[in-house]
BAMARVO-920688 format. One record per atom (N, C-alpha, C): x, y, z negated; residue in one letter. Coordinates in steps of 0.02 Angstrom, whole numbers, plus 50000, padded with zeros to 5 digits. Layout:
! BAMARVO-920688
XYZa...
//
This chain:
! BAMARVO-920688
491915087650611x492605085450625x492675078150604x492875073550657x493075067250629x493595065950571x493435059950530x493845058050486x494645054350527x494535054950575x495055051250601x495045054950651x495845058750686x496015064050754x496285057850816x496295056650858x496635053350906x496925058050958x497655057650970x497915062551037x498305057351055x498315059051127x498955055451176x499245059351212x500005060151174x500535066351198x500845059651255x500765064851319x501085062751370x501785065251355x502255058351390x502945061151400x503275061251459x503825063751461x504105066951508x504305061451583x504155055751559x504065048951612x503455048751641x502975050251602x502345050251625x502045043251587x502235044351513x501825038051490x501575041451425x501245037451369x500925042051334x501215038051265x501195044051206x501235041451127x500605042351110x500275039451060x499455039651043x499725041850977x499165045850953x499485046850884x498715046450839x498715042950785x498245042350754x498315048250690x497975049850672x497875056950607x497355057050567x497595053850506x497075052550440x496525059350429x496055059650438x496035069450444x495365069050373x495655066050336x495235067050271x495445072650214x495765077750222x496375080850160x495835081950105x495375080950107x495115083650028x494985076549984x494925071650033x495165064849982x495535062249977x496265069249982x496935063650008x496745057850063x496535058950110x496465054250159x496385045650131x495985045550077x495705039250058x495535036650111x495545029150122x495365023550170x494655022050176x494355025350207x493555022350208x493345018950271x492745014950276x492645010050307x492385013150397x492495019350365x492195023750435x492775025650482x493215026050430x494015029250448x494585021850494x494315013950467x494525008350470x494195007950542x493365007450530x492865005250605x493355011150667x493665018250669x493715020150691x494545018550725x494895017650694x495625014350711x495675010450752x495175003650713x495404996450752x495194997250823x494824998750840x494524998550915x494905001350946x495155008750927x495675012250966x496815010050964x496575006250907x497275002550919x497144995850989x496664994350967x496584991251004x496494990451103x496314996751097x496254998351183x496955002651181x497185004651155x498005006351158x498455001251180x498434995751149x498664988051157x498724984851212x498194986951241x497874987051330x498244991351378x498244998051347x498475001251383x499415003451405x499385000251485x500314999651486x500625008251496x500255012851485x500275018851473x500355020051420x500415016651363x500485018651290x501205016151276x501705018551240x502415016151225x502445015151171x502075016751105x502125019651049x501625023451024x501495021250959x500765023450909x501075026150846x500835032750850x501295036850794x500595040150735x500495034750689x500225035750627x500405041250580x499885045350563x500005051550511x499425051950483x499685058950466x498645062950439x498765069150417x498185073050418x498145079450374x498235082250323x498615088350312x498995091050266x499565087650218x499895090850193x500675088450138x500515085050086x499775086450049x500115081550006x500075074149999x499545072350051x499545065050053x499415062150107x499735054450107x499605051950195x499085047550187x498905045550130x498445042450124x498445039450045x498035041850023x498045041049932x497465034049908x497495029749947x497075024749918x496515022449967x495975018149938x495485016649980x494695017449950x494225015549981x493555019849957x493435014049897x493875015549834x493515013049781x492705014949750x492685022949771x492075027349750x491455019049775x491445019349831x491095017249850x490975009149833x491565007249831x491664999049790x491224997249712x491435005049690x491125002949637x490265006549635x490015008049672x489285010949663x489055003049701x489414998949738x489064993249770x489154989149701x489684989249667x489434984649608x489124984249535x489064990649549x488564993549498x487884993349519x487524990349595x486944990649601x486894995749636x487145001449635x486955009249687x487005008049750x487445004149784x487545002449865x487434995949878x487974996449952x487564989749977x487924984149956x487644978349918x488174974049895x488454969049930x488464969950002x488894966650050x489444970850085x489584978550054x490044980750052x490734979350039x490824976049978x491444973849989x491794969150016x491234965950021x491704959650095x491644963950163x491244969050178x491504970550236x491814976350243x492054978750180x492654983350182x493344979550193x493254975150131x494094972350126x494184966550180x493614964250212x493884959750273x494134967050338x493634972350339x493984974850414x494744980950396x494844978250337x495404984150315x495804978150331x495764974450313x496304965650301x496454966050373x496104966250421x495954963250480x496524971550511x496324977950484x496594983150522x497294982650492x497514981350440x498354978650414x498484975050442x498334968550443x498524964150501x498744964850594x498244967450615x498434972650664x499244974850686x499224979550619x499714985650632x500354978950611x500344975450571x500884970250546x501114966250633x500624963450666x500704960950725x500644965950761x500674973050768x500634973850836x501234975150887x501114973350983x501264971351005x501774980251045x501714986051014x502034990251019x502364992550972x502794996750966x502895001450884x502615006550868x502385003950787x501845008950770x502315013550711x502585022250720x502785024850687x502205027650628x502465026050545x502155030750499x502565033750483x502215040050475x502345046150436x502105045450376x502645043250306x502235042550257x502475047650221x502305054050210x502375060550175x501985060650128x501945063850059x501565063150019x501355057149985x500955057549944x500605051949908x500515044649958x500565042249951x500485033949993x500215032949932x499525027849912x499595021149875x498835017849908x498815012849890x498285007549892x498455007449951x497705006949983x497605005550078x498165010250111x498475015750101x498975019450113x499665015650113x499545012450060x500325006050087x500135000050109x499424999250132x499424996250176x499454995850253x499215002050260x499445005750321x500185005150346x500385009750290x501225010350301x501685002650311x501684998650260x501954993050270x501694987550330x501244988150371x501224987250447x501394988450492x502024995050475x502064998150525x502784996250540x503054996550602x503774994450616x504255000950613x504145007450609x504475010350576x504255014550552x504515014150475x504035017850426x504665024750405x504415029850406x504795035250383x504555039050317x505005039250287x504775041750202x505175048550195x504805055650161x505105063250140x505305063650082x505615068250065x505545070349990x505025071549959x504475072249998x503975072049959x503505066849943x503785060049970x503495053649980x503325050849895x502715047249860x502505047049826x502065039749843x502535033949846x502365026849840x502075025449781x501545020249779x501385016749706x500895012449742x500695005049679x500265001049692x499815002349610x499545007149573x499385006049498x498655004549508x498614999149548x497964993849540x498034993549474x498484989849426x498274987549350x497814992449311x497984998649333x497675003549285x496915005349310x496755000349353x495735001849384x495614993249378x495894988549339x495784981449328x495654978749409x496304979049435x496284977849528x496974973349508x497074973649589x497744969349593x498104974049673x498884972549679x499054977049726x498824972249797x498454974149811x498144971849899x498364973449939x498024973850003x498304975750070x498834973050106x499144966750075x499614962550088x500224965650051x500154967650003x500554968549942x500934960849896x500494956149912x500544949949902x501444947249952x501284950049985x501634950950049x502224954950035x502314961250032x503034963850031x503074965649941x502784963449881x503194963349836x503434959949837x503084953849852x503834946049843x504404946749868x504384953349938x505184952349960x505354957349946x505154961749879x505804965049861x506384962149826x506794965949821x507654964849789x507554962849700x507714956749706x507614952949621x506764953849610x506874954949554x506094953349523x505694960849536x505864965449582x505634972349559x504884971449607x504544970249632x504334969949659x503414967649603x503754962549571x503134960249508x503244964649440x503664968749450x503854973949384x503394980749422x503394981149483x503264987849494x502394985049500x502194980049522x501454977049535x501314978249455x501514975649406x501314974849334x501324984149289x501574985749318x501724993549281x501544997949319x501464998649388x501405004549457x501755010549462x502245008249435x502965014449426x502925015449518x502995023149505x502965027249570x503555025149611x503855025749663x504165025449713x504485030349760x505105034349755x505115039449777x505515037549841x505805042349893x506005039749948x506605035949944x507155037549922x507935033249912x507545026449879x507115025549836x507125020849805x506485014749860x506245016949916x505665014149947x506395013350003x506745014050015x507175012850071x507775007450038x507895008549969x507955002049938x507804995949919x507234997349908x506644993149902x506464986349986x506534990650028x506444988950099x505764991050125x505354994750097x504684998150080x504705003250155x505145005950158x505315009250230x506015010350261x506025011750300x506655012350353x506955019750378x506755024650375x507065031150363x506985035750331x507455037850302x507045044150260x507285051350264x506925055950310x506835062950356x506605066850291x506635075250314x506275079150296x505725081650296x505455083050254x504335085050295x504345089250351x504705091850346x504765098350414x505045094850481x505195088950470x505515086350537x505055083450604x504465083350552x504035079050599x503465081750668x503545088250683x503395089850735x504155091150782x504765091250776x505385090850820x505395083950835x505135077550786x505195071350795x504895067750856x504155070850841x503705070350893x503825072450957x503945079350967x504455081151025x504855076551062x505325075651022x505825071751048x505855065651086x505175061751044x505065055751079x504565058651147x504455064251157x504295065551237x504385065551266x505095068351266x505655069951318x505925062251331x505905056151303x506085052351304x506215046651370x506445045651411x506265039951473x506005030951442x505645030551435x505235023551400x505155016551447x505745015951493x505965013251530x506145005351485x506505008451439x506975002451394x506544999151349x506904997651300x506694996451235x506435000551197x505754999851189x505255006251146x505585005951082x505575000851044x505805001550976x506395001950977x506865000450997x507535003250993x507725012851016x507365013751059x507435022351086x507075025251017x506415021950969x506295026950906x506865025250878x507205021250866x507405018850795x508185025050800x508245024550880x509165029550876x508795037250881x508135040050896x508165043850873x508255046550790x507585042250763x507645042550687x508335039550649x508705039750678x509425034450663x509765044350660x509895049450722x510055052750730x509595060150684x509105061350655x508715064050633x508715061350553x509015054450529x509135052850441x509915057450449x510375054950496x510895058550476x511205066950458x510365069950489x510395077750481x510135078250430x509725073450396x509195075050344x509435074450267x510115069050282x510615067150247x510735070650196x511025076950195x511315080350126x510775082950094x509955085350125x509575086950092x509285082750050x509315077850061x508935069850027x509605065149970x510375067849978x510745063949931x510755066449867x510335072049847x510385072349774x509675068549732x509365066749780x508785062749756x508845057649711x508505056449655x508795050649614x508395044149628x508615039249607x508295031049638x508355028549575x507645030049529x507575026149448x507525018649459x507195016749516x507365009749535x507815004949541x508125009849582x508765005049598x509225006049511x509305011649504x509625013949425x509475008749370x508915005549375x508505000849325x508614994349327x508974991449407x508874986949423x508964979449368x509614981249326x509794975749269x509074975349214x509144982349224x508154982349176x507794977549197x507634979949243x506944976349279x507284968649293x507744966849290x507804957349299x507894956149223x508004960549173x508214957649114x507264957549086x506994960949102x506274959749086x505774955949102x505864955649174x505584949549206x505914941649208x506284941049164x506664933249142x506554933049097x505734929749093x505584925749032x505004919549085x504474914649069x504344911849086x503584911749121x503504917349059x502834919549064x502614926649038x501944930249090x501894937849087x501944938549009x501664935148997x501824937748924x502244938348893x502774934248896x503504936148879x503844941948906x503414942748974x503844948849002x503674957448990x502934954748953x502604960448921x502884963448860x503014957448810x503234956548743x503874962148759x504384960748802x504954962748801x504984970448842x504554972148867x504384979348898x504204981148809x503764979348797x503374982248717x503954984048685x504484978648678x504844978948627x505444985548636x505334986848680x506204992648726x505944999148697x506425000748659x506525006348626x507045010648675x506615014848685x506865019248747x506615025548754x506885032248750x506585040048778x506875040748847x507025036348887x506855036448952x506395036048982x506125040149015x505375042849051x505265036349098x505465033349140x505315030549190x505235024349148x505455021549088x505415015749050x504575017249024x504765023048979x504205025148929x503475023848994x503465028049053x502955028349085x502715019749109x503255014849117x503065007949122x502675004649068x502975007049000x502795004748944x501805007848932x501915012548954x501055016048938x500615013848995x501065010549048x500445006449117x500114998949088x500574997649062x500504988449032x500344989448946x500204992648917x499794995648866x499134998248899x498985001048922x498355004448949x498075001349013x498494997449041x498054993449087x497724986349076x497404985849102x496874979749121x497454972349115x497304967649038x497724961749023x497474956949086x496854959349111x496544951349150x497044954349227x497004960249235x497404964849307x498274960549274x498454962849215x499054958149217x499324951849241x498754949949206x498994939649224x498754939049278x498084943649313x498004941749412x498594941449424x498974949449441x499514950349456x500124944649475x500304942849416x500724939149416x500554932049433x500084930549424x499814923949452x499624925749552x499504929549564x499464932749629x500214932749668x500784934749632x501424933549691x501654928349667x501544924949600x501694919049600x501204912449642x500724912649688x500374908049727x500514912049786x500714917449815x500714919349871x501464918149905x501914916549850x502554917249862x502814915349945x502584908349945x502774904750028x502184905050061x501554908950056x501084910550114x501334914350175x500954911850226x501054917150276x500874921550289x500844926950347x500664934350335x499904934250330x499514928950366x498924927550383x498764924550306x498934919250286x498594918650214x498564920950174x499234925850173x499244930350122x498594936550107x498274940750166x497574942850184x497104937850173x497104931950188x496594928150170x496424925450096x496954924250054x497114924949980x496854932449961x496814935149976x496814943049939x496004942749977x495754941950034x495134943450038x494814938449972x494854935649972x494584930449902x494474934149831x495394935749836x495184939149763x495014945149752x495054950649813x494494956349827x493994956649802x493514951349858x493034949249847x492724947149749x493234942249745x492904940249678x493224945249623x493494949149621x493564955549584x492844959149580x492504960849642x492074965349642x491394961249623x491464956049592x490734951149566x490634951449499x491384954949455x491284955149385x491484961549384x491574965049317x491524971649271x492174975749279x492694969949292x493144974949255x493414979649304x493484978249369x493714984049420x493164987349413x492604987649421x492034991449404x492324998949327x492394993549270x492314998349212x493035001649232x493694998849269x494235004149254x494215010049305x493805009349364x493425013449435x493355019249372x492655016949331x492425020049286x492705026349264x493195021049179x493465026649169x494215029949178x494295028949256x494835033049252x494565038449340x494235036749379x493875039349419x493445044449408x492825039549392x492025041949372x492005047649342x491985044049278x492015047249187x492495048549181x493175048749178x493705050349169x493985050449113x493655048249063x493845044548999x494285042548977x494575041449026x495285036449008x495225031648963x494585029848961x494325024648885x494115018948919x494255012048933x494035008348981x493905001048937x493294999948948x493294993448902x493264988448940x493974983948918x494364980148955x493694972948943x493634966449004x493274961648991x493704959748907x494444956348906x494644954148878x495414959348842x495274958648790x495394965348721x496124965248750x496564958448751x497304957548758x497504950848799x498024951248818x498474946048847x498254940048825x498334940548758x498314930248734x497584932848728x496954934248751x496354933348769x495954931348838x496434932148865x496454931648960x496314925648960x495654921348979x495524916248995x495874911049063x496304906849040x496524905049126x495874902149161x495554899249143x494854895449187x494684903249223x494484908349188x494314913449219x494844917149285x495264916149262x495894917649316x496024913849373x495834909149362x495894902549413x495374903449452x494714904849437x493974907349480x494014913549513x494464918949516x494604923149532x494794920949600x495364915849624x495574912849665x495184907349720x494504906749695x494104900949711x493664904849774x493974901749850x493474906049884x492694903849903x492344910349878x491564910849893x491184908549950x491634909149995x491414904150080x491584897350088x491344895850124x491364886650165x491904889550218x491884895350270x492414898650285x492864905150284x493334905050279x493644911750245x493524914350308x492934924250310x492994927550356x493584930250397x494044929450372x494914930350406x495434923650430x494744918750461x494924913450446x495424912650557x494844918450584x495254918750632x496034923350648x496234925450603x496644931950628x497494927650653x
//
């Protein structure tokens, strides 16, 4: 069985929806380079095709639409076990398949049910309409594997609402649906059970008009049924919001660390921030924040080309390696950080992180 399903539900005009289907469920549909080689080509002759109206992104089983990307494999290439030109040609054709879905020239619906994180929000945030369940389960907790949030994460934290966006990159506080539709993270938020009537519907459809406008009043007509089941949902995000700007107004991560440390709080959603930026990776901190602070006014294209860089030069030293380690591998939860704490974080070292390894950046055409 392929890692990746392709169908094209004809509709009732006689034109077709393509639907792509993550079909990995026992790795939560992790992002692998087999699953990527298999997409782009077929988004691509979709693109072509004036028989296609609409590309409706999903995957196999509830609990996840896609839980990350093939770190397994990232880190056996930098440990010596694989091939060590793996990670440039993972994170250039994943860069290259986000990019894609960000430009493409139809609308591409996700279904983001379940777990989303890593390459999973990168997927999703390409997509022009993204639909989120109650069971939707956003996060970027790169910090806690000494990573940074990728996939053009560079890209839509900066435009979240106030500072939440480098609070949620620095801590990887989860994301539930009210609060990802606040956020601007997605655009409707349905029930899990809705999504084979959804599919339907856009069959029956005449695709005569405006493609993206005929999804958007269906799913416009399908949030409003979904409505009372989804308003008791709580949004710790948005709830936090004076939090999260009163924490992030200081000058520097470290100040903004100091003052997470310092919050005396038995609120869970605080407490669980406070144990990400304690237990994660100080050098994953100051990337971080040095990462949406240089990406801020890039474009969608540099912003992938910035992140192929520091991909890349992530996977040349230890520390995404040792946090792969122990929170993957070994499971240890014991991870020995390059650098012990914050005021140990070398900036020369941080600054080389940024320094690209080519004469030309492989994403230099997109």
């Amino acid at each position: 069985m392929s890692c990746v399903l392709f169908t094209e539900h004809p509709t009732a005009d006689g034109h077709l929806i393509g639907e792509i289907c993550l079909n990995a469920e026992r790795s939560l549909n992790a992002l692998t380079l087999e699953m990527i080689d298999l997409i782009q080509p077929q988004l691509d002759r979709w693109q072509q095709d004036e028989r296609v109206v609409a590309v409706f992104l999903d995957s196999a089983g509830s609990k996840a639409f896609c839980a990350g990307g093939d770190v397994v494999n990232l880190y056996r290439s930098i440990k010596g076990d694989g091939d060590p030109d793996f990670p440039e040609a993972f994170f250039t054709r994943e860069y290259r398949l986000d990019y894609t879905l960000h430009t493409y020239s139809k609308p591409v619906i996700c279904w983001a049910s379940g777990i989303v994180m890593g390459g999973g929000m990168g997927l999703m945030n390409g997509c022009s309409h993204r639909v989120v369940t109650e069971t939707s389960h956003l996060a970027m907790p790169e910090v806690t594997i000494g990573l940074y949030p990728d996939v053009g994460g560079s890209w839509f934290l900066n435009r979240m609402p106030g500072r939440s966006g480098l609070f949620l990159g620095l801590t990887g506080n989860p994301i539930n649906a009210p609060d990802a539709l606040y956020l601007g993270l997605a655009d409707r938020a349905l029930r899990s059970d809705m999504r084979d009537g959804f599919l339907q519907r856009l069959q029956t459809l005449s695709w005569n008009g405006d493609a993206g406008g005929l999804i958007s009043q269906v799913l416009r007509e399908l949030e409003q049924e979904a409505a009372a089941s989804l308003a008791e949902m709580p949004a710790p995000i948005r709830e936090h919001e004076a939090l999260i700007r009163q924490i992030t107004d200081h000058d520097t991560v470290q100040g903004m660390v100091a003052a997470l440390s310092a919050l005396e709080s038995d609120d869970k959603w605080v407490l669980r921030a406070k144990r990400a930026i304690t237990h994660g990776s100080p050098l994953s901190i100051v990337m971080i924040h040095e990462q949406l602070k240089r990406s801020r006014h890039l474009s969608l294209k540099e912003v992938f080309q910035q992140e192929l860089i520091l991909s890349v030069q992530c996977c040349r030293h230890e520390e995404f390696a040792e946090g792969v380690r122990a929170l993957l591998v070994d499971k240890d939860n014991q991870p020995n950080w390059v650098f012990s704490s914050l005021d140990k974080v070398e900036p020369e070292f941080v600054a080389g992180l940024f320094k690209s390894p080519w004469p030309v950046n492989p994403l230099q055409d997109l």
